[in-house]
C-alpha angles and dihedrals in degrees: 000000000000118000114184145078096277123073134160119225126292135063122322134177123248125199126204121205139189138185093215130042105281091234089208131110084210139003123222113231128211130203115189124178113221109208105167112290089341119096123186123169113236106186143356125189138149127250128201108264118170124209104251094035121103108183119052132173136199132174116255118198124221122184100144125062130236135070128317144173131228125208134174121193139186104212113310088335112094105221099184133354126186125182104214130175128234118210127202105232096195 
């Protein structure tokens, strides 16, 4: 398990987490890539949630390198958001 800012490619595993019940049956996650100035969403799709939970994870899969951030929302209200890097190994 790798916790940080800094992975290389490949799947990792991202873990939401709330002070307070979600409140939610699903969230909604956003995957935006940050080139400069320039944003362009990569990928949305919705994770199991569950109403009294307050912690929820899902894969995210990385095969291109850059910045990206990384946003979960419940609804219209965004509930976390985390900017990471993806480094090329080879």
């Amino acid at each position: 398990m790798n916790c940080g800012k800094v992975f290389t490619t490949g799947d990792l595993t991202g873990v939401i987490s709330s002070k307070t019940a979600f409140e939610a049956d699903s969230l909604t996650v956003r995957i935006t890539k940050i080139d400069g100035e320039k944003k362009k969403l990569e990928k949305t799709f919705s994770i199991q949630a569950g109403r009294e939970k307050l912690k929820a994870n899902t894969t995210l899969q990385f095969y291109n390198s850059g910045r990206y951030l990384v946003e979960a929302n419940k609804g219209d209200e965004k509930i976390a958001e985390g900017t990471i890097e993806v480094r090329d190994t080879y």
